[in-house]
PATORRO-44330 format. One record per residue (C-alpha): residue in one letter; x, y, z. Coordinates in nm, 2 decimals. Layout:
{rec A {X Y Z}}
...
END
This chain:
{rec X {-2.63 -4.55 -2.36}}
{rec X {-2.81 -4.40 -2.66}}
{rec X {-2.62 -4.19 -2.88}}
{rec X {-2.81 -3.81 -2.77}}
{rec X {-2.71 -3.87 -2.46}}
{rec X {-2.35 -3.87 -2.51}}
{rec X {-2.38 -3.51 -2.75}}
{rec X {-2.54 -3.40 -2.48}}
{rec X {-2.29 -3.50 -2.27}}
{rec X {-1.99 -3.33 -2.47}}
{rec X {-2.25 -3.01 -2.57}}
{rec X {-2.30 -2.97 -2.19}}
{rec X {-1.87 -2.98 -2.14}}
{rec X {-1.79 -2.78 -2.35}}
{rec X {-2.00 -2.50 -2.25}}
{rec X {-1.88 -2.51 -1.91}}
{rec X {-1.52 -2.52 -2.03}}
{rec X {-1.60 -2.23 -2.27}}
{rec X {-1.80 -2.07 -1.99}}
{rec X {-1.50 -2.11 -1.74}}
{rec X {-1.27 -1.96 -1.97}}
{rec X {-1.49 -1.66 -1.99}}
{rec X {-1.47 -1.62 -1.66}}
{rec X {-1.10 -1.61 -1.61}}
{rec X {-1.11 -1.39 -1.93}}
{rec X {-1.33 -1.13 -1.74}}
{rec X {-1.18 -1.15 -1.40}}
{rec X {-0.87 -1.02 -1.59}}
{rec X {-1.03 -0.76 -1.70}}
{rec X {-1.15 -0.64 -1.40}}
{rec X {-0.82 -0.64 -1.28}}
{rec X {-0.68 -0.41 -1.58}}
{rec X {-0.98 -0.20 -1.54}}
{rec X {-0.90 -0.15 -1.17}}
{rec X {-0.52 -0.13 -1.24}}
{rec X {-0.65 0.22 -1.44}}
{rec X {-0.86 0.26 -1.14}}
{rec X {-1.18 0.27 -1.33}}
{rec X {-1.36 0.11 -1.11}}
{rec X {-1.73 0.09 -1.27}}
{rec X {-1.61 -0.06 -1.52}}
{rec X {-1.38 -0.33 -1.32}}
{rec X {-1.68 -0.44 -1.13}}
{rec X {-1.95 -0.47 -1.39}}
{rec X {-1.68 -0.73 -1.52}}
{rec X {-1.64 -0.86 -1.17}}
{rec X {-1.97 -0.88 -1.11}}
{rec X {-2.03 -1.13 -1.44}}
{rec X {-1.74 -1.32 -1.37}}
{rec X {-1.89 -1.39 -1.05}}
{rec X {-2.23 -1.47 -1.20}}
{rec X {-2.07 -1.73 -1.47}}
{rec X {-1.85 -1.93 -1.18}}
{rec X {-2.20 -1.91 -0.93}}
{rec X {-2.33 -2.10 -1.24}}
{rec X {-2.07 -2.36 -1.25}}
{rec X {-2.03 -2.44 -0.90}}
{rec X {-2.43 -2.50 -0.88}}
{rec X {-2.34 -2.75 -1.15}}
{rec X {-2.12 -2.97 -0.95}}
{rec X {-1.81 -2.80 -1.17}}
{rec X {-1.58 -2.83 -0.81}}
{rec X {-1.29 -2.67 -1.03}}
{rec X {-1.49 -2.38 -1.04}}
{rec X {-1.42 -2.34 -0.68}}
{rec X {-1.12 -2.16 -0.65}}
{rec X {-1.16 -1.95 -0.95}}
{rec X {-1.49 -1.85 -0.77}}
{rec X {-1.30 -1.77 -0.42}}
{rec X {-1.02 -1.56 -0.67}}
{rec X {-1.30 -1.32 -0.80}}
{rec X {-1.49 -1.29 -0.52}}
{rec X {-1.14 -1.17 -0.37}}
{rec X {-1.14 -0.90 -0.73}}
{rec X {-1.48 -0.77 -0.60}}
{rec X {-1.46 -0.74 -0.25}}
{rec X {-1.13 -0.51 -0.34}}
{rec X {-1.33 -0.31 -0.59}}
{rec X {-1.69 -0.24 -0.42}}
{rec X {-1.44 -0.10 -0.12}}
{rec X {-1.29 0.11 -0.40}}
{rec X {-1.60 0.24 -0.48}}
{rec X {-1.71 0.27 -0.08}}
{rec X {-1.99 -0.01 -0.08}}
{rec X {-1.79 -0.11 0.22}}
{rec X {-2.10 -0.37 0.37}}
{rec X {-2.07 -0.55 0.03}}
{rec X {-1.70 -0.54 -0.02}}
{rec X {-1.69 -0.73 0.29}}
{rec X {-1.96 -0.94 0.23}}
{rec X {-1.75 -1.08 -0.09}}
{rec X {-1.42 -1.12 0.09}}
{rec X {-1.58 -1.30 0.40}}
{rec X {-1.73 -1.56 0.09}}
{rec X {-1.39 -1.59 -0.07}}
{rec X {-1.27 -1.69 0.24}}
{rec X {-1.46 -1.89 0.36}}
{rec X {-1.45 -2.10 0.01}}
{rec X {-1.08 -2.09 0.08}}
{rec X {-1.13 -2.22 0.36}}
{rec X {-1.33 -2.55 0.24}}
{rec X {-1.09 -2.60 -0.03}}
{rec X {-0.92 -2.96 -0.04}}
{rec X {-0.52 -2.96 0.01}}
{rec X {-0.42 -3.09 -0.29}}
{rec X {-0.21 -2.83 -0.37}}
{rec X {-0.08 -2.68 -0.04}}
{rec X {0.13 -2.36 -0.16}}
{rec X {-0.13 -2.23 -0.42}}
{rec X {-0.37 -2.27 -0.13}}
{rec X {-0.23 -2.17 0.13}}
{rec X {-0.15 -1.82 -0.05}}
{rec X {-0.46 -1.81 -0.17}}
{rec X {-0.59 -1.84 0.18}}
{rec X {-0.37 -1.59 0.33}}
{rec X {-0.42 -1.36 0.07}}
{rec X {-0.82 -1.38 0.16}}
{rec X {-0.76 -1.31 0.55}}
{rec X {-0.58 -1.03 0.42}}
{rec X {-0.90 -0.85 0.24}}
{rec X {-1.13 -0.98 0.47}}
{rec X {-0.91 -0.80 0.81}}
{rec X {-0.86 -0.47 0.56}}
{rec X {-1.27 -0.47 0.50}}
{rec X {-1.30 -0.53 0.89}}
{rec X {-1.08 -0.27 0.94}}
{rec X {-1.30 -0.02 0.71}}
{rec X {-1.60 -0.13 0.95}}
{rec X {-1.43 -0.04 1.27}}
{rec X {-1.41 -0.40 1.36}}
{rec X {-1.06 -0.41 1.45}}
{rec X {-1.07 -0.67 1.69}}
{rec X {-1.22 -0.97 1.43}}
{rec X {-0.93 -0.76 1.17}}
{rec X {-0.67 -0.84 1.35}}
{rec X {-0.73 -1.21 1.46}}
{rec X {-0.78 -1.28 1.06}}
{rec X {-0.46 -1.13 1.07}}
{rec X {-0.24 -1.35 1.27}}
{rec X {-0.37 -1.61 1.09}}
{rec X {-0.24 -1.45 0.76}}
{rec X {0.08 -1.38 0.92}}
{rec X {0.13 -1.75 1.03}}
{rec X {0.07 -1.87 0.70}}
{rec X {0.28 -1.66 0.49}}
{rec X {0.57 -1.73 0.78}}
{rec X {0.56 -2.09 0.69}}
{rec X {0.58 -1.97 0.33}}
{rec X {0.84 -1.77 0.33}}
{rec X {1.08 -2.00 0.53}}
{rec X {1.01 -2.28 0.23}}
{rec X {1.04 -2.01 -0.05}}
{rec X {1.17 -1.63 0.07}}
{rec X {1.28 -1.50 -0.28}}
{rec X {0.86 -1.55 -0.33}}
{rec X {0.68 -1.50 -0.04}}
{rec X {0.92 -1.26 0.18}}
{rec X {0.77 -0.93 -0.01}}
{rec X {0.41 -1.07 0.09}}
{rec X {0.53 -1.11 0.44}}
{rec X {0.66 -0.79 0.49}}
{rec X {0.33 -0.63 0.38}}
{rec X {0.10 -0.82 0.58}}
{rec X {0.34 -0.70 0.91}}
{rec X {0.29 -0.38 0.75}}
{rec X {-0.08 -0.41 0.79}}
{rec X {-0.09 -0.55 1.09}}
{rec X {0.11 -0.29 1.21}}
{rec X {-0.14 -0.03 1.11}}
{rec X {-0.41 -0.30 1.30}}
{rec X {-0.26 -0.26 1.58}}
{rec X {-0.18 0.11 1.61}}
{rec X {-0.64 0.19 1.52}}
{rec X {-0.62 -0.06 1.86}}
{rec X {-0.42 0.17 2.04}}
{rec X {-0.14 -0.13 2.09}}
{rec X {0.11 0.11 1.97}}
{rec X {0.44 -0.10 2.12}}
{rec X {0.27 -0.39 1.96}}
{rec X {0.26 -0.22 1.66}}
{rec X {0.58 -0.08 1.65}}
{rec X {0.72 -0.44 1.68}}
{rec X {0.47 -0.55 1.37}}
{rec X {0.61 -0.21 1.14}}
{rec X {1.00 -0.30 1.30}}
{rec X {0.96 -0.73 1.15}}
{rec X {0.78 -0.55 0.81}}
{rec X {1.11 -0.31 0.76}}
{rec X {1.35 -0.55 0.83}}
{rec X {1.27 -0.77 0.54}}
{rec X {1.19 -0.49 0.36}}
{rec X {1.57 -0.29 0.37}}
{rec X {1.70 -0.72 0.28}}
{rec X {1.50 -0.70 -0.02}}
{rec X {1.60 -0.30 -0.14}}
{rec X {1.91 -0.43 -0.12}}
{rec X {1.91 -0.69 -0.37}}
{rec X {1.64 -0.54 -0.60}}
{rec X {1.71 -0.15 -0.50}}
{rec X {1.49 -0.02 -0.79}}
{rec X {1.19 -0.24 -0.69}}
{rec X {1.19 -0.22 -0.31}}
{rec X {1.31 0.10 -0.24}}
{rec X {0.98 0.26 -0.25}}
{rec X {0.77 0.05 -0.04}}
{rec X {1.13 0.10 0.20}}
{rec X {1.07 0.46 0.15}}
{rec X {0.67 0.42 0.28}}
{rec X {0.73 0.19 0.57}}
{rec X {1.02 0.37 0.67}}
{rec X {0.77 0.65 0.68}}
{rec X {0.51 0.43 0.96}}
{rec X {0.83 0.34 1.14}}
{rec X {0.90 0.68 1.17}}
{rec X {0.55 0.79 1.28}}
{rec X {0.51 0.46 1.56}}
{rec X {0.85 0.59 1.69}}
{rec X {0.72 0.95 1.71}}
{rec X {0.43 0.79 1.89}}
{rec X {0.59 0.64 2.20}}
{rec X {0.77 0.97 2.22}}
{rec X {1.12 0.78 2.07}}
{rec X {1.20 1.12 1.88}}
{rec X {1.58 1.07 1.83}}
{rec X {1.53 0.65 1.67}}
{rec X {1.20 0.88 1.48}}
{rec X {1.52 1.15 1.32}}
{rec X {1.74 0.88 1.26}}
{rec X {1.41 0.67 1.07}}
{rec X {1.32 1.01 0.89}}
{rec X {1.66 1.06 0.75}}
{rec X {1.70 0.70 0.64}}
{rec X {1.37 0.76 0.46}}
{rec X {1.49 1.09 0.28}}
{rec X {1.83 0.90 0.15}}
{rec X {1.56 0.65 0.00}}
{rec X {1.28 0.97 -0.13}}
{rec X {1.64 1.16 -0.25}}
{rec X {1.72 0.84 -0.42}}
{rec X {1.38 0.73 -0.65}}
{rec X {1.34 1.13 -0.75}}
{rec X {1.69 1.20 -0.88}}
{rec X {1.81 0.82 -1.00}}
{rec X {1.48 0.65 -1.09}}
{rec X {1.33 1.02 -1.17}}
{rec X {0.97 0.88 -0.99}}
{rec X {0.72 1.15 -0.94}}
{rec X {0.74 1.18 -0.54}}
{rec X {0.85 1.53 -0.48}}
{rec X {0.55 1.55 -0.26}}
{rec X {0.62 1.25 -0.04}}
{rec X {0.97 1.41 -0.04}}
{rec X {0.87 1.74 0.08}}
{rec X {0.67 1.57 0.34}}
{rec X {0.93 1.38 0.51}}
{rec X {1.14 1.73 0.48}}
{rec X {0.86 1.90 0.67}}
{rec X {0.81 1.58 0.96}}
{rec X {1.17 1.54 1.04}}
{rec X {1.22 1.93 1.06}}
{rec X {0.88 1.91 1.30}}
{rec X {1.10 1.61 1.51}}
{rec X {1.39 1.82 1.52}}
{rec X {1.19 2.13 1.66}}
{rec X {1.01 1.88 1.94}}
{rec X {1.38 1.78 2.03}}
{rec X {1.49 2.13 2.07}}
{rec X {1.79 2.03 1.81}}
{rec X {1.80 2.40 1.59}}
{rec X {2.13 2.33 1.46}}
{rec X {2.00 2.02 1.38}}
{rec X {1.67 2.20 1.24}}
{rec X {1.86 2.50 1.05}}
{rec X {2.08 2.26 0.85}}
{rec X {1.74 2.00 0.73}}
{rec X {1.53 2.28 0.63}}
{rec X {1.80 2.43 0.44}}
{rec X {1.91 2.14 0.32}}
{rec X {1.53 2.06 0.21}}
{rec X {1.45 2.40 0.03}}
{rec X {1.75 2.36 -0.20}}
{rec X {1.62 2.04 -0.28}}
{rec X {1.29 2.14 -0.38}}
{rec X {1.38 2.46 -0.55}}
{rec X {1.44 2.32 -0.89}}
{rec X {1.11 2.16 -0.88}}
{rec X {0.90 2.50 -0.72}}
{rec X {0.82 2.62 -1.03}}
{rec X {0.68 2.36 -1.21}}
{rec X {0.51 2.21 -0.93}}
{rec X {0.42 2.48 -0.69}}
{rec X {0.05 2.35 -0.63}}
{rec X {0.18 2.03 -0.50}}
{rec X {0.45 2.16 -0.29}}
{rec X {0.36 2.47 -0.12}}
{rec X {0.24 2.38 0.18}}
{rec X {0.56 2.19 0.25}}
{rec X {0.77 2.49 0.14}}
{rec X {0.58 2.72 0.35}}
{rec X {0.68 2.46 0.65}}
{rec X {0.99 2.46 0.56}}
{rec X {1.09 2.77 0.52}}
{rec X {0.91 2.88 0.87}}
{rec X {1.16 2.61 1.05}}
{rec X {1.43 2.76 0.82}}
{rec X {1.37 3.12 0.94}}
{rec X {1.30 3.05 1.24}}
{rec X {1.58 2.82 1.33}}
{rec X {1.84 3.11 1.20}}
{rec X {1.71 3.36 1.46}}
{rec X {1.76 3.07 1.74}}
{rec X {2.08 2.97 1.59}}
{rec X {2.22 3.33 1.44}}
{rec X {2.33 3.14 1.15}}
{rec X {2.28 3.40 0.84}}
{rec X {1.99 3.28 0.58}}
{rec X {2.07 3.27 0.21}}
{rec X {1.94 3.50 0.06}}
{rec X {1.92 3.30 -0.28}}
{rec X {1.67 3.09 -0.07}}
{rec X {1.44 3.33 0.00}}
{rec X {1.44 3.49 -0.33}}
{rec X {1.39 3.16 -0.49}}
{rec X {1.06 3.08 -0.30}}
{rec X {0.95 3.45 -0.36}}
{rec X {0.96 3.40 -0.77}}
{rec X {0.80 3.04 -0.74}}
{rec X {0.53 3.16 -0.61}}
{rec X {0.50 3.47 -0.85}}
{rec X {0.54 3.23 -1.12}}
{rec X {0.23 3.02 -1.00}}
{rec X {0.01 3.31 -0.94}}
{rec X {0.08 3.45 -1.30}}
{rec X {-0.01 3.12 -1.43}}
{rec X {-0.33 3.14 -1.21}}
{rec X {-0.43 3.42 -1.33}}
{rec X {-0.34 3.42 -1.70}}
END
């Protein structure tokens, strides 16, 4: 063949691999951008990563496939980020169904890449009130990242446990609320294996699905397994503040204020005088400094607190009382200096 045909040939190559490289390079940077959570910015990236693997694949470029399917996956997540729901969906539907196409040549990439796309595509469902469509693309996730896990659990389990997790929260928008119990139940369970191996990396998604489990049981009216899930959830809370010192004082003070509500529904005021004592000394320290974030949840509190001591005729401490008083002086001086 004459010579300009072969530099033509190697020209034309190497633009597509240079092109391709491109590509990954700004699909990575949406992700950082949306890892910051500036989201404009994550999907003009996006958006031309898109454009250059589109190009590709209408070249015959089939490696361009998958990459293609990967940041269609990156934009679906962040035009739902930025509520252009109808074309967040749109993009994840595409990924999918590219996943879907894909040839099997390399089963456990694929199939996680698959599963992972089922996943976005049931939460942008979800967003559209579809449920029904969300929660059959579901299954299907769950199915697939079953059969990974059993091959490889130290991988795939945390992956697993999530997509029980949202399936769980599926199923509870359906109004399948034993259903979903069972689906938050199978998501915990691999979850409280996993804190236990790798405490300071799994106890705080424990600490949030400990928190559904606690709200399905509440749910179907299981108020003393609900405590019993609230209190487990507090050890974990108590745990990430003091040890890992993470800032979730709030999520804290909110399980303080759900399992003194339980407590009150089960007509337990022992029960109810000791947590909400028990919760403002814990979140005295932090009052002052963080009053804004924390004041509804004090003002709970401290209304089971009082309240519970004039059913119980237990004596209040004073030092409690006194303590909330100057935390909220404090904050309104700092209002109004």
């Amino acid at each position: 063949m004459p010579r300009r045909y072969y530099e033509r040939t190697r020209i034309t190559s190497r633009f597509r691999s240079r092109a391709s490289e491109l590509a990954i390079s700004l699909s990575n940077v949406a992700q950082a951008h949306g890892s910051l959570r500036e989201w404009s910015a994550a999907l003009d990236a996006a958006e031309e990563a898109t454009r250059l693997l589109r190009k590709l694949r209408a070249g015959r470029e089939e490696d361009a496939l998958p990459a293609l399917a990967v940041s269609l996956r990156h934009q679906g997540i962040i035009l739902s980020e930025l509520g252009r729901h109808d074309e967040a969906l749109a993009a994840n539907l595409e990924a999918l169904e590219i996943q879907r196409g894909l040839p099997m040549q390399a089963p456990l990439d694929l199939s996680q890449g698959l599963a992972s796309d089922l996943v976005n595509a049931a939460g942008r469902l979800r967003e559209q009130g579809r449920v029904d469509e969300a929660l059959s693309l579901m299954k299907q996730a769950i199915e697939i990242r079953e059969e990974l896990a059993a091959e490889q659990p130290e991988i795939f389990l945390p992956a697993l446990a999530l997509t029980y997790h949202n399936q769980g929260m599926l199923l509870a928008d359906a109004g399948r609320l034993e259903e979903a119990l069972a689906a938050t139940e199978a998501g915990v369970r691999i979850r409280r294996q996993l804190a236990t191996e790798r405490p300071e990396v799994f106890v705080p998604v424990l600490a949030r699905s400990l928190y559904n489990l606690g709200n399905r049981l509440a749910a179907l009216d299981r108020l003393d397994e609900a405590v019993e899930v609230d209190e487990e959830a507090l050890g974990c809370y108590a745990w990430l503040v003091n040890e890992l010192q993470l800032p979730l004082l709030p999520d804290l003070a909110d399980r303080l204020a759900h399992l003194c509500e339980l407590l009150l529904r089960l007509g337990r005021m022992e029960g109810l005088f000791e947590a909400a004592e028990a919760g403002l000394r814990l979140l005295m320290p932090h009052l002052g400094d963080h009053w804004e974030a924390l004041n509804g949840e004090a003002a709970s509190l401290l209304g089971y607190y009082l309240d519970s001591s004039a059913a119980t005729g237990r004596p209040r401490d004073p030092e409690i009382i006194r303590g909330i008083s100057a935390a909220r002086a404090s904050a309104a001086n700092r209002r109004g200096a």
